[in-house]
C-alpha positions in Angstrom: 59.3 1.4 5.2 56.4 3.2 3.5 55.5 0.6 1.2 55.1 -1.3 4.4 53.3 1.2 5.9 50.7 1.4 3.1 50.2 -2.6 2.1 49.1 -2.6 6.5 46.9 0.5 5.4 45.3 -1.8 2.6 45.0 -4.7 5.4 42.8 -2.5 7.2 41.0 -0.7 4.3 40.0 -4.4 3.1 38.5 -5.5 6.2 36.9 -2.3 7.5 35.0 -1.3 4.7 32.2 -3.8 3.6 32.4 -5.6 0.1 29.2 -4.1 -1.4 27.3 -0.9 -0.4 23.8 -1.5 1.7 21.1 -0.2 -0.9 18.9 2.1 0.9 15.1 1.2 2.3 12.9 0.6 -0.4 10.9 3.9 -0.7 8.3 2.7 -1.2 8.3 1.0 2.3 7.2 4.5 3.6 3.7 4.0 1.7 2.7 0.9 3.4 3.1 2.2 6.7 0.9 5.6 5.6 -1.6 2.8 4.3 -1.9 0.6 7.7 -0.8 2.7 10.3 -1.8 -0.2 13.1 1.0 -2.6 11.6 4.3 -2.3 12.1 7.1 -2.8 9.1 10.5 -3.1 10.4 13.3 -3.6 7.7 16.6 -5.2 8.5 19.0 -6.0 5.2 19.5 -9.6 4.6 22.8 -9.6 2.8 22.5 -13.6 2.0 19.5 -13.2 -0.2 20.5 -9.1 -1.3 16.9 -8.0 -0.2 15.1 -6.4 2.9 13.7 -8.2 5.3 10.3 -6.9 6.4 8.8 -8.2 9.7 4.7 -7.1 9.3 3.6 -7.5 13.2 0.0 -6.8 13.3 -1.4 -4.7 16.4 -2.6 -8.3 18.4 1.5 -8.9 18.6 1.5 -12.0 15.4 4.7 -11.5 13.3 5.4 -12.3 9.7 8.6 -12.2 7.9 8.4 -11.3 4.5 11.0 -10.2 2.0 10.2 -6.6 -0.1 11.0 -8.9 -3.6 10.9 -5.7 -5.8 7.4 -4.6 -3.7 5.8 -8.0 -4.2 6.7 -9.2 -0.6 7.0 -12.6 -0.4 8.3 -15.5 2.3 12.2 -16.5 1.7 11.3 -20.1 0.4 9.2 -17.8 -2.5 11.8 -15.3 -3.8 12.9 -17.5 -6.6 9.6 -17.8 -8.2 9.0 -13.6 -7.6 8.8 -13.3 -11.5 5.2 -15.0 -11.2 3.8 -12.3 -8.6 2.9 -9.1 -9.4 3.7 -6.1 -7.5 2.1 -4.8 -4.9 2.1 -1.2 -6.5 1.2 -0.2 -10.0 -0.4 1.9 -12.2 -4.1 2.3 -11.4 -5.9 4.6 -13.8 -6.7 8.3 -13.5 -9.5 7.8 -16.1 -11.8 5.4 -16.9 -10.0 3.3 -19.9 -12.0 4.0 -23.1 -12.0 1.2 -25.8 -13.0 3.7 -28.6 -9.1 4.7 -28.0 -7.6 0.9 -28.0 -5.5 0.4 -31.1 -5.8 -3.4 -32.6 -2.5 -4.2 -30.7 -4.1 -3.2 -27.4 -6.9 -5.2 -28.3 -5.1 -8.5 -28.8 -3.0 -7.6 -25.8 -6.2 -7.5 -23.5 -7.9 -10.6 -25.6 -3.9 -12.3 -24.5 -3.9 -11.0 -20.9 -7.7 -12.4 -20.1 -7.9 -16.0 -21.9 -8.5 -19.0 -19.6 -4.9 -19.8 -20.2 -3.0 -16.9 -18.9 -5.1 -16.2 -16.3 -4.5 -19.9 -14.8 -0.6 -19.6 -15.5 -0.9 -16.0 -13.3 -0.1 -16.4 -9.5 -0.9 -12.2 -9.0 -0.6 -10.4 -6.1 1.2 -11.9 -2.9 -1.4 -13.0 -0.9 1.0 -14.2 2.3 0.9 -9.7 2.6 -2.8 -9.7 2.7 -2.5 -12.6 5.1 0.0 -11.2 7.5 -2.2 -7.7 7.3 -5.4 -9.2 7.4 -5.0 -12.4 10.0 -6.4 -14.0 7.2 -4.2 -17.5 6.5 -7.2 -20.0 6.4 -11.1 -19.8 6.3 -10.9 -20.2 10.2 -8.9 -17.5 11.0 -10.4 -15.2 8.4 -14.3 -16.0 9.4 -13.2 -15.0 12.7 -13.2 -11.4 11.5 -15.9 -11.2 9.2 -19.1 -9.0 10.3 -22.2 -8.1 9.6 -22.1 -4.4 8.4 -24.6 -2.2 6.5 -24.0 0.2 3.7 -26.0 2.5 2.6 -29.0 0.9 4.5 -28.2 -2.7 2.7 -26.6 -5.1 5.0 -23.1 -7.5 4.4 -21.2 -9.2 5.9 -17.4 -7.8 5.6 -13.6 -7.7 7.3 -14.3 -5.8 10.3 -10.8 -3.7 9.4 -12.5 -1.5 6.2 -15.8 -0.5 8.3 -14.3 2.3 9.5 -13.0 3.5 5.7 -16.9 2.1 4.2 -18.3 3.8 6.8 -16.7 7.0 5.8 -17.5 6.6 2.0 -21.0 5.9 3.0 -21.1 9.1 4.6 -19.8 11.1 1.5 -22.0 9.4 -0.8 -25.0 10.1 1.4 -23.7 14.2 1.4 -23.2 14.6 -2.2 -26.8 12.4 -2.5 -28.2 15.9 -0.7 -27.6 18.2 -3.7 -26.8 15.9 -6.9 -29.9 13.9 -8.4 -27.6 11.2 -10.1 -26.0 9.9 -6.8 -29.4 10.1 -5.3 -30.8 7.9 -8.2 -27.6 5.7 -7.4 -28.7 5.2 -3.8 -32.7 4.5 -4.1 -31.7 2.1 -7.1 -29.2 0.5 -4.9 -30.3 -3.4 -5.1 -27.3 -5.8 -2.9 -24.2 -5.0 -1.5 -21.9 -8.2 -1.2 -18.9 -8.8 0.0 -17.5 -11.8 2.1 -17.3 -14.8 0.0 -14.5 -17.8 0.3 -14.0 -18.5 -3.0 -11.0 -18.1 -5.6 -10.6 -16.0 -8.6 -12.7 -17.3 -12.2 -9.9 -18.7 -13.9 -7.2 -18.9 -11.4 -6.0 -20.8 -8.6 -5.9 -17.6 -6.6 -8.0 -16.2 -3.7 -10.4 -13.6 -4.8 -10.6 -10.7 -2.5 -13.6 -11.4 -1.5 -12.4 -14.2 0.6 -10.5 -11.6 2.7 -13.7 -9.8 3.0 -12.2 -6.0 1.6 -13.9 -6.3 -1.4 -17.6 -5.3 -2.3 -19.7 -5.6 -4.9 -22.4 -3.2 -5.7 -25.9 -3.9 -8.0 -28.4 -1.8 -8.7 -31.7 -2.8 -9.6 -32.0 -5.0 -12.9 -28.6 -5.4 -13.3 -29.2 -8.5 -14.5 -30.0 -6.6 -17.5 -27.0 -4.5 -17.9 -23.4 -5.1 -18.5 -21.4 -5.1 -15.9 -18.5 -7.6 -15.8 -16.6 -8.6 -18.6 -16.0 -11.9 -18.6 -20.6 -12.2 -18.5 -20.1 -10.4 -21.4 -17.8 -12.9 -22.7 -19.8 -15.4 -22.7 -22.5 -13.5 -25.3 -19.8 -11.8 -27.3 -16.5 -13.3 -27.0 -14.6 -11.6 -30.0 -16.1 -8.2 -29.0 -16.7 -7.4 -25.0 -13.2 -5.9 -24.8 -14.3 -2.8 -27.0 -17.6 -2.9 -25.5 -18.5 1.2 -25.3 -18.6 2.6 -22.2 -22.4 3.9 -22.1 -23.0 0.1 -22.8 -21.2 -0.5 -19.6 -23.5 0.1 -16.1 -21.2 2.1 -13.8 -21.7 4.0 -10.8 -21.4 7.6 -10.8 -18.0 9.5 -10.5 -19.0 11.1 -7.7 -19.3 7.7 -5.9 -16.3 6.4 -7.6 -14.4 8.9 -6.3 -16.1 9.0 -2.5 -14.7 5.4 -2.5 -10.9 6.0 -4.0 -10.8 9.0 -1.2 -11.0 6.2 1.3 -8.5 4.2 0.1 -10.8 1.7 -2.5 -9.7 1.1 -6.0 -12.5 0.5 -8.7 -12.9 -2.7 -10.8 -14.3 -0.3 -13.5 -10.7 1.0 -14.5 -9.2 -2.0 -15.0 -8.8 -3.4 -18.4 -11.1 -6.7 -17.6 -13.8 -4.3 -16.0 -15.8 -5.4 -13.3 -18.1 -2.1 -12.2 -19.8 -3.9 -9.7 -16.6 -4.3 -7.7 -14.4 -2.4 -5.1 -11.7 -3.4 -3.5 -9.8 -1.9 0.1 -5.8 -1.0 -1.6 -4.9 2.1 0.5 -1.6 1.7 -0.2 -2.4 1.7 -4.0 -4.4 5.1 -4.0 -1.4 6.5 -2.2 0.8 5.5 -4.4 -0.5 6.8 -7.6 -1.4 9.8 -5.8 2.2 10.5 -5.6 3.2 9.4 -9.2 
């Protein structure tokens, strides 16, 4: 009788309790919806695939389904080529990367990481996010929200969704320009500001962000003259632009760099292939290095 009793126990145990434990939102979830408060991220567990699903609905009503992929969040029909994206979140620098520190390895690394042929294998961030956050899935729908804005008296034309953050960094660059002669300088030698531009990535059969209109570019006067993008330096010193010294390098001043990453813009400057000219609206990147 009570072995009975305990295999009708084991009937029940089997089919009450579920065959693998539900692993917990991704954390990291919790950033995107700090970074774009106006979309919506609803996760449901899809226990055919073992991911989240995320439905992105934008403020206007328009649903995506994306799936989190390890933070690269990507369309079902995409998960089994996830090893070709890259995360959504990772490590943007603190400091400005100084090649008088790069060891020879680091060297050949970065000389590996930007040749013509890695960069075209290199599918990079998921750009069906930025689509779903930015209505943004062909030139059409995309044009439809680019604007004509002005920063810092020069005029753009932009992704009417980052005026409200450019206009904010304007506004702290134009307060530290009051009392600090360097950002001053910066802003009367202030040449062009671009940003909107349907175009891919050099090297890559990617979107460059300034097709979404949330990045912009930034020249001062004669920059022509100055280095400020690596792969221009490239081109006149191919073996050596990677170690180029960093008062070689035009850059804007820290104060400016950082009025911009307060408002949710990383800095092209920090990255390993530098491009000083550039910013680009990731306010779910600033958050999350804030809190690592």
């Amino acid at each position: 009788m009570k072995t009975h009793l305990w295999y009708c126990q084991l009937i029940v145990l089997f089919f009450t309790v579920p065959l693998f434990a539900v692993p917990r939102e991704p954390e990291n979830l919790r950033i995107l919806r700090r970074a774009y408060p106006t979309v919506r991220f609803d996760a449901t567990y899809d226990a055919s695939v073992r991911d989240y699903k995320i439905i992105v609905t934008r403020a206007d009503g328009t649903a995506t389904t994306l799936y989190w992929a390890n933070g690269k969040m990507l369309p079902k029909e995409k998960l089994d080529e996830q090893e070709s994206y890259w995360t959504l979140f990772y490590q943007y620098a603190k400091e400005i990367p100084n090649p008088s520190n790069f060891s020879d390895e680091e060297v050949q690394r970065i000389r590996t990481f930007s040749s013509a042929e890695n960069r075209s294998q290199q599918a990079g961030s998921s750009l069906y996010f930025f689509n779903a956050i930015y209505d943004a899935e062909t030139r059409q729908k995309t044009e439809a929200h680019i604007k004509q804005v002005a920063f810092l008296g020069k005029y753009t034309n932009a992704h009417e969704w980052i005026f409200e953050p450019l206009a904010r960094v304007e506004n702290r660059i134009r307060e530290l320009a009051k009392s600090d002669a360097e950002v001053r300088q910066f802003v009367d030698e202030l040449s062009r500001v671009d940003s909107y531009n349907w175009r891919e990535i050099g090297d890559r059969a990617s979107r460059s962000f300034h097709s979404y209109g949330i990045a912009v570019d930034i020249l001062p006067r004669g920059w022509g003259q100055k280095n400020i993008y690596w792969a221009w330096r490239r081109d006149i010193d191919p073996d050596g632009w990677m170690t180029l010294p960093l008062d070689k390098r035009w850059m804007p001043p820290l104060k400016v760099i950082q009025a911009f990453e307060a408002e949710g813009f990383i800095w092209g400057g920090k990255w390993i292939i530098w491009d000083n000219m550039h910013f680009e609206y990731h306010p779910e990147l600033i958050d999350y290095n804030r809190i690592r």
